[in-house]
C-alpha positions in Angstrom: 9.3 17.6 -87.7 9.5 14.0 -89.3 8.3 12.6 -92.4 5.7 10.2 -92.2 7.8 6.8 -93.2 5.3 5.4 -95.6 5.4 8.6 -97.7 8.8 9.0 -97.7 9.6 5.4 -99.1 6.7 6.1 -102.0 7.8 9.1 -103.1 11.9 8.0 -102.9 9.8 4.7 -105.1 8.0 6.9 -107.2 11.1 8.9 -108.6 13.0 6.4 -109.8 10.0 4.7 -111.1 9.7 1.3 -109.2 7.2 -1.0 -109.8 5.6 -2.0 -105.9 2.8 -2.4 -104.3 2.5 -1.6 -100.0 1.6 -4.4 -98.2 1.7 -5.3 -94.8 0.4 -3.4 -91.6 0.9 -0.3 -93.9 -2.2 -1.4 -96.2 -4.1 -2.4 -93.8 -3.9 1.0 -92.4 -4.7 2.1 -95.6 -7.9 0.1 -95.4 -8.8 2.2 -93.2 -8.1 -0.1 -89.6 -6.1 0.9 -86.7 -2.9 -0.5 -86.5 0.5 0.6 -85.3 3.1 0.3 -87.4 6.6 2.1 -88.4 7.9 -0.2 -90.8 7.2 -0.4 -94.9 6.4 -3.3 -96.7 6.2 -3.4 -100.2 5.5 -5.9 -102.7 8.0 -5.7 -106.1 7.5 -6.8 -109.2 10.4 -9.4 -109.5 12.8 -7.9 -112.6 16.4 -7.1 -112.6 15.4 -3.6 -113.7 13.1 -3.4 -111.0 14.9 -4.6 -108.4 17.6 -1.8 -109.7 14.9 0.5 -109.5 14.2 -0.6 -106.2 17.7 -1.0 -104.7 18.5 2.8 -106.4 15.2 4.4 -104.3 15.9 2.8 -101.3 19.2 4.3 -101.2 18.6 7.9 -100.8 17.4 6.9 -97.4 19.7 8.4 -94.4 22.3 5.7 -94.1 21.9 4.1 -97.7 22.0 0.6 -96.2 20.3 -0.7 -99.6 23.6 0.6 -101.7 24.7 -2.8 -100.3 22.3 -4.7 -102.3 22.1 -6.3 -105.7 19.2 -7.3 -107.9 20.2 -11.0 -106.8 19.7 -10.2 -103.2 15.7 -9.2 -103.8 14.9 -11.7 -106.0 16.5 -14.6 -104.2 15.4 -14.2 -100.8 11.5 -14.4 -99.3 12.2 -10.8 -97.5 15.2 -8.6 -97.7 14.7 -5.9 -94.5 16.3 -2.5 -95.3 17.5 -1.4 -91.6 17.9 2.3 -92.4 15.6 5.7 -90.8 12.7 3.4 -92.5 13.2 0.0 -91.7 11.7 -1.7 -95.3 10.8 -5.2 -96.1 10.9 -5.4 -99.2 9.8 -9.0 -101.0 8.4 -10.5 -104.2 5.5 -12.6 -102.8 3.6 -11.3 -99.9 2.8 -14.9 -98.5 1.1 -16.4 -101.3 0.6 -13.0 -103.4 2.5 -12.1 -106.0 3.0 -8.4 -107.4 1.6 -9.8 -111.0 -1.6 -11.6 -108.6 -2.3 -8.6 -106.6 -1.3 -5.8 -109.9 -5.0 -5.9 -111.0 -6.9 -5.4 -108.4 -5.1 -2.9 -106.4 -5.5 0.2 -104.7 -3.9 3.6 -105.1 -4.1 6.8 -103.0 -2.4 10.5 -103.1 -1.3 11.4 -99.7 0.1 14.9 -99.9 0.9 14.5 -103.0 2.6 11.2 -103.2 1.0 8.5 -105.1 0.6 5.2 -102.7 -0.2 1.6 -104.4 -1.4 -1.0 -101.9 -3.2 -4.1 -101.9 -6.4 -4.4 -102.4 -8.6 -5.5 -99.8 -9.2 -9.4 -101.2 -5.8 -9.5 -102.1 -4.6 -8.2 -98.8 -6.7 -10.6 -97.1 -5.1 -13.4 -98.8 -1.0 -12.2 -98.3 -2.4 -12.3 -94.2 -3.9 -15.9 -94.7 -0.5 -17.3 -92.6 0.6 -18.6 -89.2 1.7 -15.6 -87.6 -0.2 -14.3 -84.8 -0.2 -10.5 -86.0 -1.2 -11.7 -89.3 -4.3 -13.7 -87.6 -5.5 -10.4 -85.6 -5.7 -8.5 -89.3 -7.2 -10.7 -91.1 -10.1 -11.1 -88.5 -10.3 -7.3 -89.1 -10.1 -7.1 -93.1 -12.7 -10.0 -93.1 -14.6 -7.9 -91.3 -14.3 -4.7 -93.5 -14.9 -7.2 -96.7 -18.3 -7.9 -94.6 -19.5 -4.5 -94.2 -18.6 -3.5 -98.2 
């Protein structure tokens, strides 16, 4: 049996106390749209001590790829990907969004019994406001969800 990857990566988050936020085709699942997806992306709050918080979770995963990181690494670059059993982006602006833009109106669920913080829908909708073509296809769908609200 396998653990369901967004889970794992929240509650490995959770217990050591990370400050995030899911992003990505993750929350937009969330939001309640159909959407395949393995991958995790999550939104930090850009601190040393977070990124350490960050870097710390991320390495209980199976090959502890993210042992290889520093705070630096996270805060420097757009998106770090963590290639491990869960492959996790991991950034500190999700296009235009920041963690301290999206903080207030976000979203939180308990999923057997891990807590999961995500983007809220208006915020969500602007982090997909880019070029990309899978980003175009969700935001057509979240602007429709916003509609029907």
């Amino acid at each position: 049996m396998s653990v369901n990857p967004l889970l794992r990566v929240c509650a490995l988050l959770n217990e050591e106390g990370a400050r995030y936020l899911v992003c990505g085709g993750q929350a937009v699942i969330l939001h309640g749209i159909i959407r395949t997806t393995e991958d995790v992306d999550i939104l930090i709050e850009p601190s040393e001590e977070n990124c350490r918080r960050v870097i710390a979770a991320l390495s209980h995963l199976q090959d502890g790829a993210a042992k290889e990181l520093s705070p630096r690494d996270l805060l420097e670059n757009a998106v770090v990907k963590i290639a491990d059993e869960v492959e996790v982006d991991v950034s500190t602006h999700a296009w235009k969004v920041s963690y301290a833009d999206a903080l207030p109106s976000a979203s939180e669920v308990m999923i057997e019994a891990v807590r999961i913080p995500y983007l809220g829908l208006d915020t969500l909708i602007a982090s997909k406001e880019t070029y990309r073509e899978k980003d175009q296809s969700d935001l057509l769908q979240l602007e429709q969800l916003r509609r029907k609200d």
